[in-house]
C-alpha positions in Angstrom: 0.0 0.0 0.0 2.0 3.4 -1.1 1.0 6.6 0.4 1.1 9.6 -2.0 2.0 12.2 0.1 4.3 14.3 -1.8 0.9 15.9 -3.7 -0.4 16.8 -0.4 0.6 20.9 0.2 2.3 21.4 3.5 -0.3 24.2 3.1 -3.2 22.0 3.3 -1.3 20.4 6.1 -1.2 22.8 8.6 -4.6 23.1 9.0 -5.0 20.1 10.1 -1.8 19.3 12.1 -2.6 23.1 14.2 -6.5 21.5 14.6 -5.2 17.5 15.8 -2.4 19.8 18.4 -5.2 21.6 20.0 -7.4 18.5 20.4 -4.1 16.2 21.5 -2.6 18.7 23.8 -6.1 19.9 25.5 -7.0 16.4 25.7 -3.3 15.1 27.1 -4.1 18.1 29.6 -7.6 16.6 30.2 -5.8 13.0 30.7 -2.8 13.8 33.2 -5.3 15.3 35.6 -7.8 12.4 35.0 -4.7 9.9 35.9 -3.8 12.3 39.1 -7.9 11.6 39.9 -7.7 7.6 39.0 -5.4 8.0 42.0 -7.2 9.7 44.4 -9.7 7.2 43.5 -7.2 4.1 43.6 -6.2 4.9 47.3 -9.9 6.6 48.3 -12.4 3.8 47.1 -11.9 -0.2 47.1 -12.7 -2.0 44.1 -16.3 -2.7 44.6 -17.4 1.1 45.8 -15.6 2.0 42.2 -17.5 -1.0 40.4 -20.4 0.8 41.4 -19.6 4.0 39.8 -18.5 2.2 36.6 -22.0 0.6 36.1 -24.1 4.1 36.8 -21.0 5.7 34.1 -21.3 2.8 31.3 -25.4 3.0 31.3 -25.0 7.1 31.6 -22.3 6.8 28.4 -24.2 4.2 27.0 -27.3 6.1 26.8 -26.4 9.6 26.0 -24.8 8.6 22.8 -28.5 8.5 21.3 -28.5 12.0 22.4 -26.0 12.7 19.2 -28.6 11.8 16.6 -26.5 13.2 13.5 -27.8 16.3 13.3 -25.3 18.4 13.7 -23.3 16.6 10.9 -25.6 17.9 8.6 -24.8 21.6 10.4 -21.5 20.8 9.0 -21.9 20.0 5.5 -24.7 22.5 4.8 -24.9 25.0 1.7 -24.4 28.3 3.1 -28.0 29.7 1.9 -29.7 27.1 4.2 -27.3 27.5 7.0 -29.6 29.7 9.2 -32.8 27.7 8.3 -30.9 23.9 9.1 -29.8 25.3 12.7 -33.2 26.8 13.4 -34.9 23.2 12.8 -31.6 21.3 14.5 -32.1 23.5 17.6 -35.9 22.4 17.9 -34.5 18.8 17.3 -32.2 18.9 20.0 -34.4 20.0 22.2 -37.0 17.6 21.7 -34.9 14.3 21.3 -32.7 15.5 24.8 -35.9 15.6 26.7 -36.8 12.1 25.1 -33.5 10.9 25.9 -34.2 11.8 29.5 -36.6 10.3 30.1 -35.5 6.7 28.6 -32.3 7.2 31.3 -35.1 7.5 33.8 -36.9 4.5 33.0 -34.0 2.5 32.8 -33.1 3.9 36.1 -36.0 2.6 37.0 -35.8 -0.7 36.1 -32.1 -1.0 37.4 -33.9 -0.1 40.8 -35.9 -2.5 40.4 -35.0 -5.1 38.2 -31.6 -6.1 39.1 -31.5 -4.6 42.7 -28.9 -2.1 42.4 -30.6 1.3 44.3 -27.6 3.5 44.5 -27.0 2.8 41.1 -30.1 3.4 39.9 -30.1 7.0 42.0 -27.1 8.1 40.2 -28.1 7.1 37.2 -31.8 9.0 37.4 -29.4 11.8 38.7 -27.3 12.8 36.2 -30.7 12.9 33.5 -30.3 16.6 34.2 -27.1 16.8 31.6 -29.5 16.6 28.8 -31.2 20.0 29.8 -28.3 21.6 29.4 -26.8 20.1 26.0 -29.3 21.2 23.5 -28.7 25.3 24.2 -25.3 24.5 22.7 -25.1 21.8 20.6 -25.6 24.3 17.4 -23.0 26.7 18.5 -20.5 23.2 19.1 -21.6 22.3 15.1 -21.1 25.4 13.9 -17.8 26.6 15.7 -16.8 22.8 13.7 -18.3 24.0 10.2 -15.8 27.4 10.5 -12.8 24.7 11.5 -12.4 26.5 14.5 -11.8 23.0 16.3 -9.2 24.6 18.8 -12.1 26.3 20.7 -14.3 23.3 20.7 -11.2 21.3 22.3 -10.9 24.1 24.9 -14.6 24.1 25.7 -14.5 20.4 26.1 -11.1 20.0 28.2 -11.9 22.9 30.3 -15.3 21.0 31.0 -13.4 17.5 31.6 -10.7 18.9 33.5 -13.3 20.5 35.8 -15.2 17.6 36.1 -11.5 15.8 37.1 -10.8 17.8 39.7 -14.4 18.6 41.3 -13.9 14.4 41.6 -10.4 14.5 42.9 -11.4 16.7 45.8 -15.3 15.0 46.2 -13.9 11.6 46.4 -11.2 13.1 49.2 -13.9 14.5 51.2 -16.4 11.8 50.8 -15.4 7.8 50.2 -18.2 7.6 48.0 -19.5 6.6 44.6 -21.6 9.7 44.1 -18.3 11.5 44.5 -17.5 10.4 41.0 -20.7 10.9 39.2 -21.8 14.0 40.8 -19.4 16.4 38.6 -20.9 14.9 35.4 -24.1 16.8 36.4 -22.3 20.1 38.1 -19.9 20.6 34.9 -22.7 20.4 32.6 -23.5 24.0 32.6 -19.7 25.5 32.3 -19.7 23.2 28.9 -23.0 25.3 27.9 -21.8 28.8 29.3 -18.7 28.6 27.4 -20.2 27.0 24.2 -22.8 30.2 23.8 -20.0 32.6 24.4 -17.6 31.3 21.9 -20.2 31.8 19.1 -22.8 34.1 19.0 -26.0 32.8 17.4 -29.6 33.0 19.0 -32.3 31.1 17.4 -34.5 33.0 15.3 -37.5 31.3 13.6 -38.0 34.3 11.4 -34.9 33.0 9.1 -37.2 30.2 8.7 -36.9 26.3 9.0 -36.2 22.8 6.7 -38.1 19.8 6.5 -37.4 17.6 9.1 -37.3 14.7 7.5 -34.7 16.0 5.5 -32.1 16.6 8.7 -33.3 13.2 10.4 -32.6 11.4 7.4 -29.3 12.5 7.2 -28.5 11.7 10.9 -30.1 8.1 10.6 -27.1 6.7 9.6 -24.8 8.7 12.2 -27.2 7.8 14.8 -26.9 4.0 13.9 -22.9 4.3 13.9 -22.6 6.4 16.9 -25.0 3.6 18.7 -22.9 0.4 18.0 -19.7 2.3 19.2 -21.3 2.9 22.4 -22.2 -0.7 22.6 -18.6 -1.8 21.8 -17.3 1.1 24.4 -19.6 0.4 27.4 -21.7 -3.3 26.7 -18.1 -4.7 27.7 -18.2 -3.8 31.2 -21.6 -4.8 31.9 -20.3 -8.3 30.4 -17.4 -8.5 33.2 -20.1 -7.2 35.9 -22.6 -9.5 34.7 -19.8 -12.7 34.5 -17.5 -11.8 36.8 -18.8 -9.4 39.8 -18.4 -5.6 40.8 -15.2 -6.2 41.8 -13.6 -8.0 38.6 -15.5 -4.3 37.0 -13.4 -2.1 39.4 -10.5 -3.7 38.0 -10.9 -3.6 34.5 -12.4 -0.5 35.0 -9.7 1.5 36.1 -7.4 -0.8 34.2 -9.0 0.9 31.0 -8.9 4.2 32.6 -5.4 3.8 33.2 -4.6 2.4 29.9 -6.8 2.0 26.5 -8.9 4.9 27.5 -6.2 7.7 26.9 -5.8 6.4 23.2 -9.3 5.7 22.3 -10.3 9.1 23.5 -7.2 10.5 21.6 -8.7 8.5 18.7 -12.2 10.2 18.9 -10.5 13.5 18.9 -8.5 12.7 16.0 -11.6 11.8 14.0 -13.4 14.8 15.0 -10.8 16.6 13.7 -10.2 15.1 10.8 -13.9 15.1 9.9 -14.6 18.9 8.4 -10.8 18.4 6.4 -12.6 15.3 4.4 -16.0 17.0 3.4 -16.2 18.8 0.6 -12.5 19.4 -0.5 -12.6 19.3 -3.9 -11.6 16.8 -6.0 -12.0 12.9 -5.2 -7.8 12.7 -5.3 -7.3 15.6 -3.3 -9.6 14.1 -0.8 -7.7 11.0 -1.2 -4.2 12.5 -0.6 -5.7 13.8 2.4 -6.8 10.7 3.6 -3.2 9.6 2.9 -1.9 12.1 5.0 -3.8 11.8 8.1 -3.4 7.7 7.8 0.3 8.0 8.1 0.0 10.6 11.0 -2.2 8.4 12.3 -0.3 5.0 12.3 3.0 6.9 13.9 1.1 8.9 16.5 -0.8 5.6 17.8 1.7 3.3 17.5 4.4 5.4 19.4 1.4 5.8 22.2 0.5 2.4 22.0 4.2 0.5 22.2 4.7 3.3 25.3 1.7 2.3 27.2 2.7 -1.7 26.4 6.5 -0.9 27.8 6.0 1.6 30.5 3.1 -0.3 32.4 5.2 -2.5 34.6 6.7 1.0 35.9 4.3 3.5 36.3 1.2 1.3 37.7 3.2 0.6 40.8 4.6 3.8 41.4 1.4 6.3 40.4 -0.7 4.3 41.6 0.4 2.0 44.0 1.0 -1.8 44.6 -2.1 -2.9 45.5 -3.6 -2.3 41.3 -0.4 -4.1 40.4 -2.4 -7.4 39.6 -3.8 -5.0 36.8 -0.7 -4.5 34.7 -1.4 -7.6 32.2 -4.9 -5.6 31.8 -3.6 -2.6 30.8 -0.8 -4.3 28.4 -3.1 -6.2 26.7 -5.6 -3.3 26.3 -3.2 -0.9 24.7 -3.0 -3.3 22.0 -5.9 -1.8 20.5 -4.0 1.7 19.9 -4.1 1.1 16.4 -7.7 -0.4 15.6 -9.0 2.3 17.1 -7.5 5.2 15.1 -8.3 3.3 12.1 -11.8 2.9 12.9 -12.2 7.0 13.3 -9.9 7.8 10.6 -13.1 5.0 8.4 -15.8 6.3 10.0 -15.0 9.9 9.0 -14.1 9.3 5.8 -17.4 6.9 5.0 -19.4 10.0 6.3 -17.2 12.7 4.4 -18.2 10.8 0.9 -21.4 10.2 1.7 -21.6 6.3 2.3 -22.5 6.9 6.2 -24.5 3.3 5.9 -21.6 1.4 4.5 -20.5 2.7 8.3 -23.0 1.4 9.9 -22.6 -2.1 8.6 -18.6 -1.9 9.3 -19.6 -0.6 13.1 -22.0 -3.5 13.4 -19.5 -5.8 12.2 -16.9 -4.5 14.7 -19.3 -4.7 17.3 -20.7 -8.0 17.3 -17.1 -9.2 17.0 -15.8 -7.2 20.1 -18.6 -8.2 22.0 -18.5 -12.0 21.1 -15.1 -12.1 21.6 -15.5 -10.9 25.0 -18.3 -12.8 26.0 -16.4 -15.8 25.2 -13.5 -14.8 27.0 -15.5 -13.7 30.2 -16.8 -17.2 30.9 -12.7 -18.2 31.5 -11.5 -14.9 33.1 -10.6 -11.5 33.5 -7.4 -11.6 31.2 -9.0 -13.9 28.9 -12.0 -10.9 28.1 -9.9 -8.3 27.6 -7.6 -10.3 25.1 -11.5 -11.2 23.4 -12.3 -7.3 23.3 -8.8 -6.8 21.8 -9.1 -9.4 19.5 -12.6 -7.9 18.2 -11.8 -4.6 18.1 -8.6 -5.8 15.5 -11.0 -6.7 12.9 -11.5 -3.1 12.5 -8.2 -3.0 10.5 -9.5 -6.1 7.9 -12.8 -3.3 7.1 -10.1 -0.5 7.3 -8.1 -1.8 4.5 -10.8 -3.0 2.2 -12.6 0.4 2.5 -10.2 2.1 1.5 -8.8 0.0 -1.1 -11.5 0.2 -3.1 -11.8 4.4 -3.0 -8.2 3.5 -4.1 -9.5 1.8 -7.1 -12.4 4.1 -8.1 -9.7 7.1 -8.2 -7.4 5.1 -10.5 -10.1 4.2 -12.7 -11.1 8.4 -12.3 -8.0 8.8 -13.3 -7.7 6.7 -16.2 -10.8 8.4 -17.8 
């Protein structure tokens, strides 16, 4: 596989490499302070109390993903002329699919009260339903602060939000051994996120720039929707398998093992395909699209595969000595887990460019694929033990890279036969 890269302008470059700092050094920020919290927590909280807080998280993360129901892609990629009229119908979306999304988190709440006896849980849980009344009062300001490329303030917005939400933890969970002490900021940060989302850019809704159809903006975000769904599943369906299998206190572990590990690239590898995202719509040609794409693959494949070998190497050193002896039993879990550096930045780097070039359902089928393989992997490894599910969700989440290369071979082919006529 040759990379063209020569024919990409260092021009055209900089964009992008100024955009991918931003979101890598705000969210490196984000991630030391989250590690100095996994610490506080590690020595506050045993492994069942934390357990806890993991389930009440993964249903909270697992939920709030429907919450991101594509609209705001099509914020992105719209004409200019109907601009004004697409966020005046998105903002009504928003707000009428957060408020639905509420109340599902409720029920299941609900049901986790009473269904599978787990009160605190299910307090938590019915808690932090409040976010979604403060998302949708900023959601088009996020989308269109992403449509001008000004990505460095969105990364700003969201690590000064994270980084809050780190530290109102770190000093909670000091004050107060308790699980609320780590869901609690998810509620309090929510309305810094929206205060300094509306102040960044300054747009109001008006309905007397009129609205679109609907159907036409739902249509679009169908797809996105789907995708964004299955990921969840794969991100958060995994530790409800180790729970379900193998207790609260098996959860704790692999918990913060992924904290401590996996969970600094993959949420490096979101950032990088929100980045890359607006630098694959609409750039002109298909082959200057595709040396593009070339580009950010081979920034892509250095970047993750430095952080990946790092995390493989430096495990055995800096588990015991950040975070003490006692998560030392979790150093094959993190190892194993950072295998999955690469995967994962080839999956965003896919699902961006699927979405960029208009085949968003061919990414739905690809995130299905990848899910059902992640999570049957795991499943099969959870019934032997805690090392043998992780290797499963590794081993799942590496079929991304057999999709990975036949997506992209095949744009490959369709430019050389562009080419040739």
């Amino acid at each position: 596989m040759t990379f063209t890269l020569a024919k990409f302008k260092s021009s055209d470059a900089r964009p992008i490499i100024r955009a991918l700092m931003a979101f890598g050094s705000a969210e490196m920020v984000n991630r030391i302070v989250r590690i100095l919290v996994v610490v506080v927590i590690a020595r506050q909280l045993v492994p069942e109390l934390v357990g806890v807080a993991a389930l009440t998280l993964s249903l909270f993360e697992l939920i709030r993903v429907i919450a991101n129901i594509g609209v705001g892609q099509k914020i992105i990629v719209a004409p200019e002329a109907l601009l004004e009229r697409i966020c005046n119908s998105a903002y009504k979306i928003f707000w009428k699919w957060c408020t639905a999304v509420a109340l599902i988190q409720f029920c299941v709440a609900g049901i986790l009260h009473m269904g599978f006896d787990q009160p605190l849980a299910a307090k938590m849980l019915a808690a932090l339903c409040g976010v979604y009344f403060f998302m949708p009062g900023g959601l088009v300001q996020c989308f269109r602060l992403m449509r001008a490329k000004k990505l460095p303030t969105v990364a700003k917005i969201g690590a000064s939000q994270t980084i809050a939400d780190h530290l109102i933890t770190g000093v909670l969970v000091l004050a107060w051994a308790n699980p609320w002490a780590i869901v609690l900021p998810k509620l309090l940060t929510a309305p810094l996120w929206l205060i300094m989302m509306r102040k960044a850019e300054d747009w109001s809704f008006d309905p007397a720039k009129g609205f679109v159809s609907r159907t036409e903006i739902l249509s679009f975000g169908v797809a996105i929707l789907a995708t964004d769904i299955l990921l969840a599943l794969r991100n958060n369906l995994d530790k409800l398998i180790i729970s379900g299998f193998l207790g609260v206190t098996a959860l704790g572990s692999y918990y913060f093992a992924f904290n401590a590990g996996i969970g600094i690239i993959g949420a490096l590898a979101t950032a990088f395909g929100t980045v890359i995202y607006p630098y694959l719509c609409n750039p002109g040609a298909q082959t200057q699209r595709q040396d593009a794409l070339n580009f950010i693959i081979c920034m892509g494949l250095i970047v993750f595969g430095g952080l990946s070998a790092a995390q493989f190497i430096l495990a055995p050193i800096y588990v015991p000595l950040i975070f003490g002896d006692h998560w030392a039993h979790a150093i094959p879990l993190i190892q194993i887990l950072s295998l999955a550096g690469i995967p994962l930045v080839l999956g965003a780097i896919t699902s961006a460019f699927l979405r960029a070039t208009d085949r968003a359902n061919l990414d739905v089928w690809i995130g299905l694929t990848v899910c059902v393989a992640t999570l049957s992997a795991m499943f099969a490894g959870a019934q032997l033990g805690l090392i043998e599910a992780a290797i499963g969700w590794v081993s799942g989440t590496t079929s991304i890279i057999i999709l990975f290369l036949i997506t992209v071979t095949t744009d490959w082919r369709s430019i050389r036969r562009e080419k040739l006529s």
